[in-house]
C-alpha positions in Angstrom: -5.0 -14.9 -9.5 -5.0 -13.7 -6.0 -6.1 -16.2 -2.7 -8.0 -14.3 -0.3 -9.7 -15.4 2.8 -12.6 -14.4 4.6 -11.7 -13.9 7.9 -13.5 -15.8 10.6 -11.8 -14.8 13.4 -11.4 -11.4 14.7 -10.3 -8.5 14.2 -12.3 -7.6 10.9 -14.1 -10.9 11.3 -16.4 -11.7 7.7 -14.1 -9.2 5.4 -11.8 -10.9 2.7 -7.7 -10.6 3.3 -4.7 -11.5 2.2 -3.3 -14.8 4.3 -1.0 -13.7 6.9 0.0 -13.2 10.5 2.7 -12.4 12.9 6.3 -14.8 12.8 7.3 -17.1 15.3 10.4 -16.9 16.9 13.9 -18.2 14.8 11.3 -18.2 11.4 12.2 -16.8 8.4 9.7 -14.0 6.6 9.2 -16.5 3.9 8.8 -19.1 6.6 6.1 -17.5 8.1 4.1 -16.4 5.0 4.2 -20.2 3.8 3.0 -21.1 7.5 0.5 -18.5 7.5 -0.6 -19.5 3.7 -1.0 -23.0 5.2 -2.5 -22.4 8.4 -5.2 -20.1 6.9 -5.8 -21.4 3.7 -4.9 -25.2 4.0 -2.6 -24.0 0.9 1.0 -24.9 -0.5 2.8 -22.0 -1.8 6.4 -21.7 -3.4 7.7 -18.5 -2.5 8.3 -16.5 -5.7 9.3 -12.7 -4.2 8.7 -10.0 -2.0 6.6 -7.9 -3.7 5.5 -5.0 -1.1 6.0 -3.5 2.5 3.7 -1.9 4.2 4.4 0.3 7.4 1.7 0.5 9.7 3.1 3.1 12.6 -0.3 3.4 14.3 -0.7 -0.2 15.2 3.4 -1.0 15.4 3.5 -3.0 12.5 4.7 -3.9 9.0 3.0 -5.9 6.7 5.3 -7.6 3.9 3.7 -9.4 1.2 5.0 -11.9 -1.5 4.4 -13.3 -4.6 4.0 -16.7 -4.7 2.7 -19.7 -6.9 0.0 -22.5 -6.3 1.6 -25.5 -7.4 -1.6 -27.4 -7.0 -5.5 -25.7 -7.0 -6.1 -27.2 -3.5 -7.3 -25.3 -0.7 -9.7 -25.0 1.8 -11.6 -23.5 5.1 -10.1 -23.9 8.4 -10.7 -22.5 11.7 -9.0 -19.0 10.3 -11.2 -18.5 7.4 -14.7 -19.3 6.3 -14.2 -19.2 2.8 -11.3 -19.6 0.8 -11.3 -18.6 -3.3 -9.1 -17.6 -6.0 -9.9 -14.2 -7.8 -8.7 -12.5 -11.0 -6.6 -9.6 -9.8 -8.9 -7.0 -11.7 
């Protein structure tokens, strides 16, 4: 299954997404997608793998995603995200 959030905050408020966002200073990548994963998606995550990279030279930015597990089926909304839900990766 993938977790995907509906953004409720701009930019590209209303479309679904991957959770993510930008590090904090001295924090790991892994650090910051668990943080992210939380902060967007009131969701625990183990860390499983990097799993792609994405280089985005016209905004100055590369977007690294990771595989990871849901120990538990608990999630929710939060100020980030107006819907939070599991899909089947078809």
């Amino acid at each position: 299954h993938v977790l995907l959030c509906r953004r409720a905050i701009e930019p590209r408020m209303g479309f679904w997404n991957l959770p993510g966002g930008y590090l904090e200073n001295g924090e790991t990548l892994e650090e910051g997608a668990i943080r992210e994963t939380w902060e967007e998606a009131q969701a625990k995550v183990n860390i499983i793998r990097l799993h792609s990279i994405y280089n985005l030279p016209t905004v100055n930015q590369v977007f690294m995603h990771f595989l990871a597990e849901l120990p538990e089926p608990s999630f929710a909304v939060t100020d980030e995200s107006s819907e939070v839900k599991l899909f089947h990766k078809e």
